[in-house]
N, CA, C and O atoms as a Tinker XYZ file with bonds, in Angstrom:
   244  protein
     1  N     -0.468000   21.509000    4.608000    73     2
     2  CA    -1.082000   20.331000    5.210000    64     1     3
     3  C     -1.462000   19.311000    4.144000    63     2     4     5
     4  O     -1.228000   18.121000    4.354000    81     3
     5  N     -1.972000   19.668000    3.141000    73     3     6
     6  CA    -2.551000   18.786000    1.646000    64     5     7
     7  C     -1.110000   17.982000    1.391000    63     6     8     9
     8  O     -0.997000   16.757000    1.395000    81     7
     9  N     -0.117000   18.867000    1.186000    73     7    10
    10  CA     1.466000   17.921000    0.551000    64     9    11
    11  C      1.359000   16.511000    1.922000    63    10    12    13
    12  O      1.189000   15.349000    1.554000    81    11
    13  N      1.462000   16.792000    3.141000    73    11    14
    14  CA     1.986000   16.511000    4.137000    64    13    15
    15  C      0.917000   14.866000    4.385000    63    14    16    17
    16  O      1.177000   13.803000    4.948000    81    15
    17  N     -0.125000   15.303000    3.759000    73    15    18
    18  CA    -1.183000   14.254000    4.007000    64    17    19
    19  C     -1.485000   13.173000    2.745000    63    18    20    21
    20  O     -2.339000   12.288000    2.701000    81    19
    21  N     -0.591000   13.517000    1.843000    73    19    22
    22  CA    -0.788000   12.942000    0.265000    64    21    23
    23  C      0.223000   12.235000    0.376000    63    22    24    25
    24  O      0.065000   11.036000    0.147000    81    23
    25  N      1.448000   12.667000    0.719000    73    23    26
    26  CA     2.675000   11.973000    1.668000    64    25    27
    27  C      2.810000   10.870000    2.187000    63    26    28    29
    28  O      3.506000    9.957000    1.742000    81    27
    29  N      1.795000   10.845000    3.724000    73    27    30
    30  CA     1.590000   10.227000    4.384000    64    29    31
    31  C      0.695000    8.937000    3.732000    63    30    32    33
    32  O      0.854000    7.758000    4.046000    81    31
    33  N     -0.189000    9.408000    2.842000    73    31    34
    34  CA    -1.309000    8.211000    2.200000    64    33    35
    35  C     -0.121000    7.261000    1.092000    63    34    36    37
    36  O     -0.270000    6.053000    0.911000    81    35
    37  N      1.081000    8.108000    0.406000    73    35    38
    38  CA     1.504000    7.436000   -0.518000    64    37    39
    39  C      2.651000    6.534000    0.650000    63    38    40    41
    40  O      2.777000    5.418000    0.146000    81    39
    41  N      3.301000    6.582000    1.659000    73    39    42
    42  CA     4.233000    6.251000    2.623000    64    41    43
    43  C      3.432000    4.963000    3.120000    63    42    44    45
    44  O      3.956000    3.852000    3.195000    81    43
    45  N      1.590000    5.338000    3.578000    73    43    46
    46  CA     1.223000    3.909000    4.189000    64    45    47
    47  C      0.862000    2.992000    2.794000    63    46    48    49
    48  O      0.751000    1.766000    2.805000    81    47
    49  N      0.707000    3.848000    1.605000    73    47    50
    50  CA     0.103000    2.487000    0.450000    64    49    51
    51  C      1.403000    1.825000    0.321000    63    50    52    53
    52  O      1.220000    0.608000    0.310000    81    51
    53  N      2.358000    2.060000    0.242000    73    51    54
    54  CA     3.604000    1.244000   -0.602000    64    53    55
    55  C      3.709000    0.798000    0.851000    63    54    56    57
    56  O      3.692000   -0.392000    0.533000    81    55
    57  N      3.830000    0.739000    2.540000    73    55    58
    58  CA     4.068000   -0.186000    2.876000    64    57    59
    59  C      3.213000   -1.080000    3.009000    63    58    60    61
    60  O      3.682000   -2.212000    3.126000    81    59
    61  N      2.134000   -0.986000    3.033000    73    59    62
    62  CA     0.774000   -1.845000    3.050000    64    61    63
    63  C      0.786000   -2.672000    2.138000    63    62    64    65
    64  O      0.405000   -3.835000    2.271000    81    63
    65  N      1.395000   -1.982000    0.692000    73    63    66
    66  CA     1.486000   -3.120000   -0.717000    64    65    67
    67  C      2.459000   -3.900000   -0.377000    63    66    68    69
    68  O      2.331000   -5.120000   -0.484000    81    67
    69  N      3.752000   -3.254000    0.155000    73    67    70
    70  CA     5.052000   -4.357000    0.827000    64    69    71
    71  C      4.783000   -5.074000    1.596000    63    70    72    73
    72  O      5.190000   -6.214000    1.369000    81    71
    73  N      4.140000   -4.911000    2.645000    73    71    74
    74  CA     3.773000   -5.685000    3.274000    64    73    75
    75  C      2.927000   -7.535000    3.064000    63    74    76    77
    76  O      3.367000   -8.665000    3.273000    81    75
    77  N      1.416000   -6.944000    2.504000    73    75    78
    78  CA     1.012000   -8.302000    1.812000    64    77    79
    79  C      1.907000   -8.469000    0.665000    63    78    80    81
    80  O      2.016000   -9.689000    0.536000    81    79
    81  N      2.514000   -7.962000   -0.120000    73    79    82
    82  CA     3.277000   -9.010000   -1.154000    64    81    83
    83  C      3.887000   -9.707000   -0.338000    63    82    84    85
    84  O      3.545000  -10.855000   -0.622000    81    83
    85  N      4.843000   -9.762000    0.825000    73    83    86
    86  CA     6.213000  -10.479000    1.034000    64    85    87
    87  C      4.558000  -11.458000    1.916000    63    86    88    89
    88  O      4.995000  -12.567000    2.221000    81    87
    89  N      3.472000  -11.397000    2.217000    73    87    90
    90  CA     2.918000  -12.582000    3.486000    64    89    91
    91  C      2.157000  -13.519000    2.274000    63    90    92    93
    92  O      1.766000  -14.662000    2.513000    81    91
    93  N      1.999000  -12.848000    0.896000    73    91    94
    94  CA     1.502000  -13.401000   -0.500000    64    93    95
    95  C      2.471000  -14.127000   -0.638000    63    94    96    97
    96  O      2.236000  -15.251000   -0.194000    81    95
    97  N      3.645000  -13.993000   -1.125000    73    95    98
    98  CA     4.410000  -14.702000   -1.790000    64    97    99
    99  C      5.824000  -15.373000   -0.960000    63    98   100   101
   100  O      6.450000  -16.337000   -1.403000    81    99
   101  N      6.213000  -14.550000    0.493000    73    99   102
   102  CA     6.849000  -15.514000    1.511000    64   101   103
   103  C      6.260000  -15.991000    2.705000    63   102   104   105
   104  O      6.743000  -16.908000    3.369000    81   103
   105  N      5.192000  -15.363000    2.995000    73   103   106
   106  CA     4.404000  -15.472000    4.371000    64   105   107
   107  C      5.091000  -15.458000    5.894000    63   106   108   109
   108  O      5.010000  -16.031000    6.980000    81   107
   109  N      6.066000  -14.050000    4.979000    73   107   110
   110  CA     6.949000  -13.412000    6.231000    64   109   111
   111  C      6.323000  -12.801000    6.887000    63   110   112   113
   112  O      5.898000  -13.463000    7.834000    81   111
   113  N      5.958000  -11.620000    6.882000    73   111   114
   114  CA     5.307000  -10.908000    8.119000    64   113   115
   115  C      4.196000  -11.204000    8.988000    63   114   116   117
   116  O      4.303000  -11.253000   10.213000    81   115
   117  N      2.856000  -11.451000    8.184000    73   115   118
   118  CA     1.915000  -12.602000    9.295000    64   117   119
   119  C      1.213000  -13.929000    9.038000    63   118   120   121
   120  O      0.104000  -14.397000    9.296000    81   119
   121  N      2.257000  -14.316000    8.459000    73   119   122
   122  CA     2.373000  -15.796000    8.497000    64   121   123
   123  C      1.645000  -17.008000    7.482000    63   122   124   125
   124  O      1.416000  -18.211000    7.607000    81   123
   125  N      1.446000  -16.081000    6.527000    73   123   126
   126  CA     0.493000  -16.359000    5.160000    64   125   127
   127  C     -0.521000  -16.922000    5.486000    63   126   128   129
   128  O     -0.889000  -17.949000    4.917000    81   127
   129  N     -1.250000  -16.310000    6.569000    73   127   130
   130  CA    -2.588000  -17.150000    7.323000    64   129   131
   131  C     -4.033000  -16.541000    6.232000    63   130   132   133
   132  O     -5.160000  -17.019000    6.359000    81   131
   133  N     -3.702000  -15.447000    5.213000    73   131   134
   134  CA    -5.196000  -15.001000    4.954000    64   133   135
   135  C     -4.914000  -15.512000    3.355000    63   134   136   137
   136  O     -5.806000  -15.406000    2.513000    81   135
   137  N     -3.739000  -16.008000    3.067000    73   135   138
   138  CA    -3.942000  -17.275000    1.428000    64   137   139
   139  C     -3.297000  -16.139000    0.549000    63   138   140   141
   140  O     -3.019000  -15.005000    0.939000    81   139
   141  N     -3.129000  -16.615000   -0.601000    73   139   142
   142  CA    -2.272000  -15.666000   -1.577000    64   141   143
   143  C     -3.316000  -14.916000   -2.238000    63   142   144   145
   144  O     -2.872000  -13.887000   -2.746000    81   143
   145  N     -4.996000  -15.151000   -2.459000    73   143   146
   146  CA    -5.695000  -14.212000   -2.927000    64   145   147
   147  C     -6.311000  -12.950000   -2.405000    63   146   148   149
   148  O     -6.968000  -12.223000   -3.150000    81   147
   149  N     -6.014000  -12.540000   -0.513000    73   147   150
   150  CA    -5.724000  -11.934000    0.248000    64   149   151
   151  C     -4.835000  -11.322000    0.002000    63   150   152   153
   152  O     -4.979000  -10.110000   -0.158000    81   151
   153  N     -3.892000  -11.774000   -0.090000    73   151   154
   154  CA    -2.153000  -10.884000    0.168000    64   153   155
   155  C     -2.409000  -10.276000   -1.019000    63   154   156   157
   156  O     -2.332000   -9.051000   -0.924000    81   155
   157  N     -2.742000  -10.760000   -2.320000    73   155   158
   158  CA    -2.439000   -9.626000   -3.567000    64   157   159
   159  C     -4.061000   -8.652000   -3.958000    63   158   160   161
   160  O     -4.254000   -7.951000   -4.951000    81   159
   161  N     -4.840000   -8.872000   -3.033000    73   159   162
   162  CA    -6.095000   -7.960000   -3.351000    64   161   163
   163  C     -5.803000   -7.019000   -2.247000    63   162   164   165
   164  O     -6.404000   -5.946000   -2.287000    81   163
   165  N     -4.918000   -7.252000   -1.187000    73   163   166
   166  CA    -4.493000   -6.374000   -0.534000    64   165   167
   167  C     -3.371000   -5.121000   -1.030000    63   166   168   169
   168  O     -3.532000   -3.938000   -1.332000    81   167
   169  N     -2.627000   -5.675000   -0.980000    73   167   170
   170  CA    -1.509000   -5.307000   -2.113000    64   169   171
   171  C     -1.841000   -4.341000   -3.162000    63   170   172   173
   172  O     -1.323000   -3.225000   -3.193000    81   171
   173  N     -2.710000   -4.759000   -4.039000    73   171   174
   174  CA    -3.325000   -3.877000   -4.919000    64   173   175
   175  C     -4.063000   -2.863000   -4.359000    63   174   176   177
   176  O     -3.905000   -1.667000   -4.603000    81   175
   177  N     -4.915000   -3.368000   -3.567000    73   175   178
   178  CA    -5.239000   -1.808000   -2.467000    64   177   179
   179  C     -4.059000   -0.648000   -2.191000    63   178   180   181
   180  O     -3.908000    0.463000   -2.697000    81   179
   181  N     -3.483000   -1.184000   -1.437000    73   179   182
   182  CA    -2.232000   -0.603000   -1.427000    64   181   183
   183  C     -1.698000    0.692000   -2.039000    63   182   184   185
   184  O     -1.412000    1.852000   -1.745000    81   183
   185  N     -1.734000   -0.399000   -3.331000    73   183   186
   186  CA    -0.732000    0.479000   -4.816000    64   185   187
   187  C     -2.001000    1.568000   -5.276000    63   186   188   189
   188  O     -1.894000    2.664000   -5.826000    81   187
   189  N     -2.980000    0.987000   -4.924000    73   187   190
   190  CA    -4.490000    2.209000   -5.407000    64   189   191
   191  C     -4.121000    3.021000   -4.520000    63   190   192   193
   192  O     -4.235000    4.172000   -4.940000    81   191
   193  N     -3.581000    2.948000   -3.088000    73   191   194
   194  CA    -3.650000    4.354000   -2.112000    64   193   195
   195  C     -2.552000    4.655000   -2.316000    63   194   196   197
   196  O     -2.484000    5.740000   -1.738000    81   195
   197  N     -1.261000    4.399000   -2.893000    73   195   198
   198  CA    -0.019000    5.040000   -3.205000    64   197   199
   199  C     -0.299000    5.875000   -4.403000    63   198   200   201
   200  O      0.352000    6.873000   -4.712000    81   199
   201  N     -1.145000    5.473000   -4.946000    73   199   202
   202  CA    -1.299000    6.410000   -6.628000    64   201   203
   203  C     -1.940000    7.632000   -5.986000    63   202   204   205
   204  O     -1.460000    8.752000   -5.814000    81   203
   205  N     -3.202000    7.123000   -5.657000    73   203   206
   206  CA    -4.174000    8.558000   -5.018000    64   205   207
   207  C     -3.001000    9.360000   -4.294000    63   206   208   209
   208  O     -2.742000   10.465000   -4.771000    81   207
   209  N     -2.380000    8.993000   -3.365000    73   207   210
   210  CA    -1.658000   10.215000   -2.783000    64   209   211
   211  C     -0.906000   10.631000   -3.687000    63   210   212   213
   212  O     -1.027000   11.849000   -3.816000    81   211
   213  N      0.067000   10.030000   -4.613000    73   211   214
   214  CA     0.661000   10.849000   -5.176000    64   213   215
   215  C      0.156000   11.786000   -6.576000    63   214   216   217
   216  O      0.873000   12.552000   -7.219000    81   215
   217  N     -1.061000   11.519000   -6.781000    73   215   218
   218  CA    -1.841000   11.852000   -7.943000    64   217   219
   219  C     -2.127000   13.496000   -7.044000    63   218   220   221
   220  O     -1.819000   14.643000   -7.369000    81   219
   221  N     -2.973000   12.849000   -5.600000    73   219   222
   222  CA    -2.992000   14.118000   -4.584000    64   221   223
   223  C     -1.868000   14.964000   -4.286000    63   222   224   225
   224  O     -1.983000   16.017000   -3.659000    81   223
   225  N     -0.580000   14.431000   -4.813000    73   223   226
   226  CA     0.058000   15.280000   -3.914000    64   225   227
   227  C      0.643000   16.214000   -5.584000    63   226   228   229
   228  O      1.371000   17.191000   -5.407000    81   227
   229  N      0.382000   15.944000   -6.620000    73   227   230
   230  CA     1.389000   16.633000   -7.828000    64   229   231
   231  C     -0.195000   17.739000   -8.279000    63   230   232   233
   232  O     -0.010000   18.664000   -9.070000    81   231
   233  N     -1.444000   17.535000   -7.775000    73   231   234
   234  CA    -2.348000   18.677000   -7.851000    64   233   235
   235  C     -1.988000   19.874000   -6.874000    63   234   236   237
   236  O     -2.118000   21.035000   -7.260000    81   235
   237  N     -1.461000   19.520000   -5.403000    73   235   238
   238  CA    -0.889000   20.425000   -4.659000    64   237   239
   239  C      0.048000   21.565000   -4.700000    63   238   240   241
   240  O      1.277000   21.500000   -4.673000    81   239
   241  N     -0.846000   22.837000   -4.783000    73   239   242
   242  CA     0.640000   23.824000   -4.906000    64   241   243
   243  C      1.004000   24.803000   -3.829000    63   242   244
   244  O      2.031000   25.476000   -3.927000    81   243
């Protein structure tokens, strides 16, 4: 269950970081309504919950 859930946290950070980059820097997905200092403090969130899971998931045995 630990692999399966470290997984899942690193799967939603990288799309969450994909996500605000492309509304940061094309304001494709929702419409660059929250400004470019939004999209990349988001973003960086993101990449912080893609690390934790995978930091979580290489302690997992």
């Amino acid at each position: 269950m630990g692999k399966a859930m470290s997984i899942a946290g690193m799967v939603t950070g990288v799309l969450v970081a994909v996500a605000f980059l492309l509304d940061a820097f094309l304001g494709a997905p929702f419409g660059g309504k929250g400004g470019m200092l939004v999209g990349i403090g988001f973003a960086i969130s993101g990449a912080m919950l893609a690390y934790l899971g995978w930091n979580a998931f290489r302690e997992t045995k």
